[in-house]
Backbone as numpy.savetxt, mean C-alpha at the origin, in Angstrom:
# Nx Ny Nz CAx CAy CAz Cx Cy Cz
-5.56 -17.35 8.05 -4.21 -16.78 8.07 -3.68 -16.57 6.66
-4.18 -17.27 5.59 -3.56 -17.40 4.43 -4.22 -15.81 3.62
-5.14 -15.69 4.02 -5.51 -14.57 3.17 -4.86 -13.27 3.73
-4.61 -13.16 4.89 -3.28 -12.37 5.70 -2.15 -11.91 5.05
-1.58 -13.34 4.56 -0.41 -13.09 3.74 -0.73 -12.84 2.34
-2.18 -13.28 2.09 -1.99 -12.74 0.52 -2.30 -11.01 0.81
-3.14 -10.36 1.88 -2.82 -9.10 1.60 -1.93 -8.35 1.87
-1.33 -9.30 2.69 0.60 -8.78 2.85 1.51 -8.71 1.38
1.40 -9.23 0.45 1.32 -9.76 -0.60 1.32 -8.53 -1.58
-0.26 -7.97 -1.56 -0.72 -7.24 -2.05 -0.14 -5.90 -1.86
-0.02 -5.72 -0.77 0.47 -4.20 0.28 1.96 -4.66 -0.61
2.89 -5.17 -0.66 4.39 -5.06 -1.28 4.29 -5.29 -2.53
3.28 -5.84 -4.21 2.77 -5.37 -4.56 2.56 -4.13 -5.16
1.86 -3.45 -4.36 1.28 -1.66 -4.69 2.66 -1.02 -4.34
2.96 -1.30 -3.38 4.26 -0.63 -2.85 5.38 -0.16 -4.39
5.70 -1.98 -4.63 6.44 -1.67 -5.92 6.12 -0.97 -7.06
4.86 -1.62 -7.38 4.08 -0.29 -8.31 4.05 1.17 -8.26
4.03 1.45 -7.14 4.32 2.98 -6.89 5.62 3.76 -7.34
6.79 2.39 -6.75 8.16 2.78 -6.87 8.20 2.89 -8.59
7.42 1.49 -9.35 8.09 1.83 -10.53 7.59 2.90 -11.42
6.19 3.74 -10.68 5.67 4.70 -11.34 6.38 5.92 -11.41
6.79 6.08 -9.80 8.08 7.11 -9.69 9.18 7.45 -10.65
9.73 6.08 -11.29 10.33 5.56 -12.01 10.22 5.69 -13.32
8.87 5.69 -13.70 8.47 6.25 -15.03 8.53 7.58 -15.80
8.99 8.14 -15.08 9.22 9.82 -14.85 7.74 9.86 -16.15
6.60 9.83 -15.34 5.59 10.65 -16.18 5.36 9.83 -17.56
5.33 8.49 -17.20 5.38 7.57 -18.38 6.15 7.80 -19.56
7.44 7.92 -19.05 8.05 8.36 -20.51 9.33 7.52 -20.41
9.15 6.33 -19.45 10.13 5.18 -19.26 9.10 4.16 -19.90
9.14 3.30 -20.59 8.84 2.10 -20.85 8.66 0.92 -19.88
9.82 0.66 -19.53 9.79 -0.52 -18.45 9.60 -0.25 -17.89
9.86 0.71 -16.77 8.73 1.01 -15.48 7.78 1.27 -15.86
7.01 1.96 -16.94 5.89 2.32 -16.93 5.07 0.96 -17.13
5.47 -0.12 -18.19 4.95 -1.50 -17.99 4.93 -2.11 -17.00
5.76 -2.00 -16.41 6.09 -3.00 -14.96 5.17 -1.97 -13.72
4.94 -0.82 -13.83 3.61 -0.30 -13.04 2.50 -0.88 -12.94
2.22 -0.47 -14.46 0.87 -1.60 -14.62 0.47 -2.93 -14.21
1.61 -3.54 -14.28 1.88 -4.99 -14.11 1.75 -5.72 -12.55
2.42 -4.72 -11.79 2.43 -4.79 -10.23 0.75 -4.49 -9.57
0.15 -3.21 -10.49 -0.70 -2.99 -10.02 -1.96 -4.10 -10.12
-1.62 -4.45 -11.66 -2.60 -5.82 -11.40 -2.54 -6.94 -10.90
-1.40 -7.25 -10.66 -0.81 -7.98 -9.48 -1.76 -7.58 -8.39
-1.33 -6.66 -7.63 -1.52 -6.07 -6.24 -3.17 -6.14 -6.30
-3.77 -5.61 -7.29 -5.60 -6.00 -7.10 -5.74 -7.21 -7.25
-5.65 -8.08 -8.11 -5.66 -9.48 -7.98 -5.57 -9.85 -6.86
-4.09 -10.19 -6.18 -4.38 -10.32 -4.24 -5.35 -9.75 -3.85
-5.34 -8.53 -3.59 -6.57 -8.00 -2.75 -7.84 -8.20 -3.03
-8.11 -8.94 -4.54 -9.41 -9.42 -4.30 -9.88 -10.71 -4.00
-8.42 -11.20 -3.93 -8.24 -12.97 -3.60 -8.79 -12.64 -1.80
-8.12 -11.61 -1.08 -8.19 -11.43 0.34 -9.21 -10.98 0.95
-9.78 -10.33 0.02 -11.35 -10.01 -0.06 -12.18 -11.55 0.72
-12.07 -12.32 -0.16 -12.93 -13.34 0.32 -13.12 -13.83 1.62
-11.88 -13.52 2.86 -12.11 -13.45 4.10 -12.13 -12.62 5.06
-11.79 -11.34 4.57 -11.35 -10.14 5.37 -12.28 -9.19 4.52
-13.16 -8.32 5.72 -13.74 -7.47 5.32 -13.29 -6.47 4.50
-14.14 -5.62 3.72 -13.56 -4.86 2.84 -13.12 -3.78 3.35
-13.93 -3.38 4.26 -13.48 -2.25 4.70 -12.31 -1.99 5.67
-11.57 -3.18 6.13 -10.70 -3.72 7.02 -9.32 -3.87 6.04
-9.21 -4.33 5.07 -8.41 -5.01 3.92 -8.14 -3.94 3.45
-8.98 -2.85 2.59 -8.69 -2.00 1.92 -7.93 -0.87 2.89
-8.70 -0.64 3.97 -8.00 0.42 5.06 -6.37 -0.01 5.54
-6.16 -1.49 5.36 -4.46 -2.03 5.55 -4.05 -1.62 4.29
-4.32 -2.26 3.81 -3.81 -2.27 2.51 -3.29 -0.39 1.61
-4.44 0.10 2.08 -3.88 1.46 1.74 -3.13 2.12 2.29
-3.23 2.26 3.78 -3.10 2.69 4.83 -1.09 2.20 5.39
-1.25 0.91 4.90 0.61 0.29 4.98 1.05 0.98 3.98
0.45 0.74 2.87 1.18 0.99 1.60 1.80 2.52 1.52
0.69 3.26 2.25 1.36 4.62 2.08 2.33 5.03 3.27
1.94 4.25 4.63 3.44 4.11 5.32 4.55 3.89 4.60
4.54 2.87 4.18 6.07 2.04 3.65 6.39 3.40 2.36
5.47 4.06 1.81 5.90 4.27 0.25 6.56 6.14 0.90
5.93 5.97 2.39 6.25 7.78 3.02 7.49 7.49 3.47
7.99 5.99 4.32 9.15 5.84 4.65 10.72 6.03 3.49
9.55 5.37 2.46 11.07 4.94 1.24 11.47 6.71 0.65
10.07 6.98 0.91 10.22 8.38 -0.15 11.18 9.72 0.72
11.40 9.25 1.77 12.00 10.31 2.66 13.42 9.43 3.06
14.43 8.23 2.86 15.19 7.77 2.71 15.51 7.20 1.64
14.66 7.05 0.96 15.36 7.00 -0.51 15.33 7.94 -1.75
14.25 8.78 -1.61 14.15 9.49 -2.71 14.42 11.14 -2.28
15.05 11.27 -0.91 15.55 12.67 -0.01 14.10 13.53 -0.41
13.17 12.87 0.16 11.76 14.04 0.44 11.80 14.37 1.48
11.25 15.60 1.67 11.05 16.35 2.81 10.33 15.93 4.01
10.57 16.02 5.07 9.63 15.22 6.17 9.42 16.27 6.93
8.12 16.97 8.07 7.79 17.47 8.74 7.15 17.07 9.84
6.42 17.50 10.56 5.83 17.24 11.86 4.88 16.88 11.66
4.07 17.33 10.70 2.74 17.50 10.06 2.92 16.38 9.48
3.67 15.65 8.80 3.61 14.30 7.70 3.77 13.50 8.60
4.42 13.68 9.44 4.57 12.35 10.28 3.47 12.22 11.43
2.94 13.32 12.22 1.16 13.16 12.58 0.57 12.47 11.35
0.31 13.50 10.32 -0.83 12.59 9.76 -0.58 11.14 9.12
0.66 10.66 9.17 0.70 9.43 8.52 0.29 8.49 9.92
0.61 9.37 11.46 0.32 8.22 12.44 -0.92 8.29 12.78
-1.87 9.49 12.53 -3.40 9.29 12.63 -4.10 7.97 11.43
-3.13 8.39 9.74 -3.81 6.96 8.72 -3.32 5.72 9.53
-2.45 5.44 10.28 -2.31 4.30 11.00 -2.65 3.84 11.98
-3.44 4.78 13.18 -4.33 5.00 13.88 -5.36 4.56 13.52
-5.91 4.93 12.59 -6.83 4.54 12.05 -7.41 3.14 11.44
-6.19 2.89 11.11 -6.17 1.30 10.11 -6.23 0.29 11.50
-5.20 0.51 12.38 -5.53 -0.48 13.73 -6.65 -0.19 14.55
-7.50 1.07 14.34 -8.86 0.70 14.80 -9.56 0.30 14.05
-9.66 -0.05 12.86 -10.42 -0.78 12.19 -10.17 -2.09 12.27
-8.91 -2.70 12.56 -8.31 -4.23 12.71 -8.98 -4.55 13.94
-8.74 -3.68 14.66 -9.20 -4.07 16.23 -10.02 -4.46 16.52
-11.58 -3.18 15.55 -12.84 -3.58 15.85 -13.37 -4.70 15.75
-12.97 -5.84 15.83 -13.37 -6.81 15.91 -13.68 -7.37 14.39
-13.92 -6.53 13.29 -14.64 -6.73 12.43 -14.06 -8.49 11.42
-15.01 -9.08 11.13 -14.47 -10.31 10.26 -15.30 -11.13 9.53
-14.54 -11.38 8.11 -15.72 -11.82 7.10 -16.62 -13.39 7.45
């Protein structure tokens, strides 16, 4: 269970990293652009801590697969992006996807 939460961990993490890259407008912010970096090595660090019990191909498919949920949610209520029919299928097929890989039984 513990490695669960560390890739829960990880997934909020990348998440922030993303936000503070956004943030960097094109690396030409300092502190976000440091604090990108910073999250991101954060966020691999967990995920390779979570590695050790959860398959890779299981871990990495959450792990990417949330992250770009959560980062499609923020970006269309917080940052007023555009949302379509089409973004919101394909974000529920990458999530489709990620719970058939959880499902399959698969485990380290």
């Amino acid at each position: 269970m513990q490695y669960w939460i560390i890739l829960a961990c990880a997934i909020v993490l990348e998440v922030c990293g993303t936000i503070a890259m956004k943030f960097s407008e094109g690396f030409t912010r300092i502190v976000p652009s440091v604090l990108m970096f910073v999250l991101y090595g954060a966020s691999f660090t967990a995920l390779a801590f979570a590695l050790k019990k959860i398959d890779v191909s299981v871990a990495y498919a959450i792990w990417s697969g949330l992250g770009t949920a959560i980062i499609f949610t923020i970006g269309i209520f917080f940052f007023k992006e555009s949302v379509s029919v089409l973004k919101v299928v394909s974000l529920l097929l990458i999530i489709t996807g990620v719970v058939g890989l959880k499902l399959s039984g698969a485990s380290h």
